[in-house]
C-alpha positions as CSV (number, residue, x, y, z in Angstrom):
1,X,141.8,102.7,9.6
2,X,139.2,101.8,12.5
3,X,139.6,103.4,15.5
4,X,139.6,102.2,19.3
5,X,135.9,103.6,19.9
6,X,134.6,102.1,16.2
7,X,135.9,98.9,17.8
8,X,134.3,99.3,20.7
9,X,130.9,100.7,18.9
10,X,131.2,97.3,16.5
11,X,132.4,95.2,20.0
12,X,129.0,96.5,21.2
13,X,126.5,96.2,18.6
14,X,127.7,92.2,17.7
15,X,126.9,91.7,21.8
16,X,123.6,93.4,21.4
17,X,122.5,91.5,18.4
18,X,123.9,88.2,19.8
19,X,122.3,88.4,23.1
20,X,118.3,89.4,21.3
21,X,119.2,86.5,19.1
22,X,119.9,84.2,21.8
23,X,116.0,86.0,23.4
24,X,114.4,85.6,20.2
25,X,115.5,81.8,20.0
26,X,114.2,81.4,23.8
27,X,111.1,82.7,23.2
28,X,110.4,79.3,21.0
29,X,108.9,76.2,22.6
30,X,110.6,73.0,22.8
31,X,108.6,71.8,19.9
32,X,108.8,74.3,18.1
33,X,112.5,74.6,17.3
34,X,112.2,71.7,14.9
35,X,109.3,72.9,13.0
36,X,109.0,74.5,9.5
37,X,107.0,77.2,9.5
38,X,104.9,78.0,6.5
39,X,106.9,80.5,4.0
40,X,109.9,80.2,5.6
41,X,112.9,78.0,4.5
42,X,114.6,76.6,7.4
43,X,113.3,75.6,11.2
44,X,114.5,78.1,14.1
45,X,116.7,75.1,15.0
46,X,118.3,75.6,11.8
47,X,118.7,79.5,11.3
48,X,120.4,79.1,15.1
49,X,122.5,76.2,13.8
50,X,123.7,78.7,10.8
51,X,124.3,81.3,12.5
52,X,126.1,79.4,15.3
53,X,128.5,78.3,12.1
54,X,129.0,81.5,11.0
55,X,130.2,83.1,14.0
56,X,132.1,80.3,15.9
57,X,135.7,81.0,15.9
58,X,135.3,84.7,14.4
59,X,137.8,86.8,14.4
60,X,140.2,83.9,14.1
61,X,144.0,83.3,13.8
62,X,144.2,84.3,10.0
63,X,142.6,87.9,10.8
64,X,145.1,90.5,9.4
65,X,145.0,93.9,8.4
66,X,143.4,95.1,5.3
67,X,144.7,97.1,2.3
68,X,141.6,99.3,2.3
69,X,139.1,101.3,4.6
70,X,136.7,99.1,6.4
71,X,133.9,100.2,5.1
72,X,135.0,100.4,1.8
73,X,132.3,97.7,0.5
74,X,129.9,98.6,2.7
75,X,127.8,100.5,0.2
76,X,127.6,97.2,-2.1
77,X,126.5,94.8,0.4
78,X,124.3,97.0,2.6
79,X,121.6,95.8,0.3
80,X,122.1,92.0,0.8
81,X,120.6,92.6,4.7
82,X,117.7,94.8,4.2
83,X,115.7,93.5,0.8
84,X,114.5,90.8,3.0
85,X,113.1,89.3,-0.2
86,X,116.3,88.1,-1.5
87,X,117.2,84.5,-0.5
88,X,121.0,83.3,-0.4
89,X,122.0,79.8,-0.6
90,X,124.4,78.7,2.7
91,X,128.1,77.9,1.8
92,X,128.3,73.9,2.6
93,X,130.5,74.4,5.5
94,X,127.8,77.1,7.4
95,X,124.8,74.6,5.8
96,X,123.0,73.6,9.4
97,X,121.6,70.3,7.7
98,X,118.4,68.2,8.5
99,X,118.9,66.6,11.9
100,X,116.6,68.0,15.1
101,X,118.7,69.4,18.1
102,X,117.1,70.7,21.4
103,X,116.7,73.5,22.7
104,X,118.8,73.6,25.8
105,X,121.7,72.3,23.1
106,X,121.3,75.2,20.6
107,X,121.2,77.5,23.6
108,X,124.2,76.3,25.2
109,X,126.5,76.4,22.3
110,X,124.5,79.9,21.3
111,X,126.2,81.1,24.7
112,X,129.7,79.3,24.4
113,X,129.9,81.5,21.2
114,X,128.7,84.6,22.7
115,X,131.2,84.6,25.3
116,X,134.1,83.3,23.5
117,X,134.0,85.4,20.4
118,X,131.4,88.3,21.1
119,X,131.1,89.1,24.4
């Protein structure tokens, strides 16, 4: 079972990593949010876009309890974040697609998600 301050610790840590997303993202130029960079798969528009997806509405309505510890998979999918030479392919619903978005646009819904469901 988690406890109130591993809560807090996790409540934390998503609003720190949310917020130096949101700094990295700035730190882009207008024109370059749309651009592919070489070696890399997606434009920053994009990886924003995905991760926007992925976080929007979490936790939501159909959270309940679980039958195990928290960590219990931990050890398995550790992994999947730090071999940074492993690529994933995006489920279809967290897929950010093709079309160009501004900046001001991917930073405004960057921070209606951080301060509904992080912050």
């Amino acid at each position: 079972m988690i406890t109130t301050t591993q809560k807090e610790e996790l409540s934390v840590a998503l609003d720190k990593s949310f917020q130096n997303f949101i700094e990295l993202f700035s730190a882009f130029s207008a024109e370059e949010v749309n651009k592919l960079f070489p070696g890399s798969g997606w434009t920053p528009v994009q990886v924003a876009s995905h991760i926007i997806k992925s976080c929007d509405g979490v936790p939501d309505n159909e959270t309940e309890k679980t039958d195990r510890p928290y960590d219990a998979m931990l050890a398995k999918i550790r992994p999947w974040w730090t071999d940074m030479n492993q690529k994933f392919q995006s489920p279809d619903e967290l897929n950010p697609g093709t079309e160009e978005h501004s900046k001001e646009e991917i930073l405004k819904e960057s921070e209606r998600v951080h301060s509904k469901d992080v912050a």
